[in-house]
N, C-alpha and C positions, 0 to 999 in steps of 0.2 A: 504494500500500500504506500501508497506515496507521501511525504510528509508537506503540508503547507506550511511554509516559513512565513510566518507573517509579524509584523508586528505593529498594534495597534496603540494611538497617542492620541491625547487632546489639545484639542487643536486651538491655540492663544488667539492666533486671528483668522477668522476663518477666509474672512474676505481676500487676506495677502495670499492665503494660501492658494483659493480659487483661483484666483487671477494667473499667478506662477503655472498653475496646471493645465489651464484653459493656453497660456502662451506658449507653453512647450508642447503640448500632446492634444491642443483644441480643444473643442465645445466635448465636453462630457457627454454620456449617457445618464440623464435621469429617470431613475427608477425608484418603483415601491415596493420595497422587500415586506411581507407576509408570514410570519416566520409563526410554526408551531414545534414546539419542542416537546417530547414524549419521555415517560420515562418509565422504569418496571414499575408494580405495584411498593414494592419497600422501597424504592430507590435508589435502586442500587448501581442504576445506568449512570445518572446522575453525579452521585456519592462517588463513582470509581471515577469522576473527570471525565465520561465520555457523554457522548450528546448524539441525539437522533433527533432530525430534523426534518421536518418539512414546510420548503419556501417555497411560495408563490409569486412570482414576478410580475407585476403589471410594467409597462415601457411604455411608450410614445410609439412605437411599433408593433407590440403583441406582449401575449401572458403565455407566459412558461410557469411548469412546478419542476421541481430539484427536489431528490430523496438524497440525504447527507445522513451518513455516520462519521462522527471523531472519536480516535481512540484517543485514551489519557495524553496529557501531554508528555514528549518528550525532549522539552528544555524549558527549566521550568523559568529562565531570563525571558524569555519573550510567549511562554506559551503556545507554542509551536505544537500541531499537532499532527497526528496520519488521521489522512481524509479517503475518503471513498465517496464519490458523488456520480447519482445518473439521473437525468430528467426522464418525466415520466408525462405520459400521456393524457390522463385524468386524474386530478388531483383529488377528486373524492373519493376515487378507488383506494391510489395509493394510501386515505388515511382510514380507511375500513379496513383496507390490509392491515395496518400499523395495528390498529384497535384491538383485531381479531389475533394480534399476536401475542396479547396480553398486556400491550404500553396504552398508557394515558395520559390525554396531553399533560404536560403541567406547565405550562406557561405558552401561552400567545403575545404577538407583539409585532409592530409597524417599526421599518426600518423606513428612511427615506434618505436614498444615495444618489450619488453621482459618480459615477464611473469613469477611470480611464485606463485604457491599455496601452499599454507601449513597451520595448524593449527597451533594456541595459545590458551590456556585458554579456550579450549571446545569452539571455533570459527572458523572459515573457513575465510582465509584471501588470498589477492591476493595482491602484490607487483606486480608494474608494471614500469619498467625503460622506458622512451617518451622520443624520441627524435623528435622534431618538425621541418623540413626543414628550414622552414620561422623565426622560433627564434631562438636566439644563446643562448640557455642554455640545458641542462639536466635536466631532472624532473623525482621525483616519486613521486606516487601514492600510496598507501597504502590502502586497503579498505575491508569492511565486513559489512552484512546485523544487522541493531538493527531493533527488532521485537519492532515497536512503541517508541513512544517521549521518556518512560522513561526508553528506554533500549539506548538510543542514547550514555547517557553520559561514561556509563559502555562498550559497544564498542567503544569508542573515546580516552578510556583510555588502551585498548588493543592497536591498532591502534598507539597511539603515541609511548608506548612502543618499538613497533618493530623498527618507527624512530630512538628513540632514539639509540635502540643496533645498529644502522647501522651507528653513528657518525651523524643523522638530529637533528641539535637543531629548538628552537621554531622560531629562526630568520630567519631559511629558509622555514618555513611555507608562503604559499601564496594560498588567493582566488578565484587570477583572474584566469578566465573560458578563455580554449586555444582560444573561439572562439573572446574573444575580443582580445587576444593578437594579433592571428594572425591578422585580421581586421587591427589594429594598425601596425603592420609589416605590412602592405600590399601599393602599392602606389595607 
């Protein structure tokens, strides 16, 4: 399984950072991430750091769903995790499937991004600007696939890279996973 090196930051200005992104890689993709998150009945999907996931994407050009499993993470500085993702055709099958497997949601939640792809260093990266309803901050995302453990550290340092050109230092680095924050914003 492949690992996503990503590492995710909050964002001081959001505006500076737009603009930087929009001049180097153009007009974004904005999208509306749908996100439901499943988990066993004791929790233990959860509880062990891994996450089952089903997002729905509305675009400006069409709606796709995405079936996502992460396994625990494997560096716990940036929270990196092995991902497995495959879009699926009906989105209310795949979560009757889910259902009928014994998981329940436990958390639903609206992402609202803006996307950009672009290479670095013979890699494929995706910046991704999140705004979350329920928290009061801006975040991104930054992320690209390392083919196994010891390609992680070598895409982590592309990865910060881009941060860095974008004015993210290391202090706006953070791990926590949206689904606890929201939780925590939640009454």
């Amino acid at each position: 399984m492949a690992i996503e090196a990503e590492l995710k930051a909050v964002v001081r200005d959001p505006e500076g950072v737009l603009q930087l992104l929009e001049h180097w890689y153009g007009a974004g993709r904005a999208e509306v991430y749908r996100d439901t998150y499943y988990d066993a009945p004791d929790g233990s999907l959860m509880g062990g750091d891994r996450e089952l996931r089903i997002r729905t994407v509305h675009g400006p050009d069409d709606t796709r769903t995405v079936l996502t499993y992460k396994g625990a993470r494997v560096d716990t500085a940036s929270g990196s995790k092995p991902e497995a993702e495959t879009r699926v055709d009906d989105a209310e099958a795949a979560h009757e499937i889910v259902r009928g497997l014994g998981f329940a949601p436990r958390i639903q939640f609206e992402k609202r991004c803006r996307n950009y792809d672009f290479g670095r260093d013979g890699r494929r990266l995706l910046a991704t600007l999140v705004r979350v309803p329920e928290l009061d901050a801006t975040f991104i995302e930054v992320e690209t696939e390392a083919h196994g453990q010891d390609d992680l550290g070598p895409a982590l340092v592309v990865v910060r890279a881009v941060l860095t050109s974008l004015g993210i230092g290391e202090d706006d680095l953070t791990t926590e996973l949206y689904t606890d924050a929201v939780a925590a914003a939640r009454p």
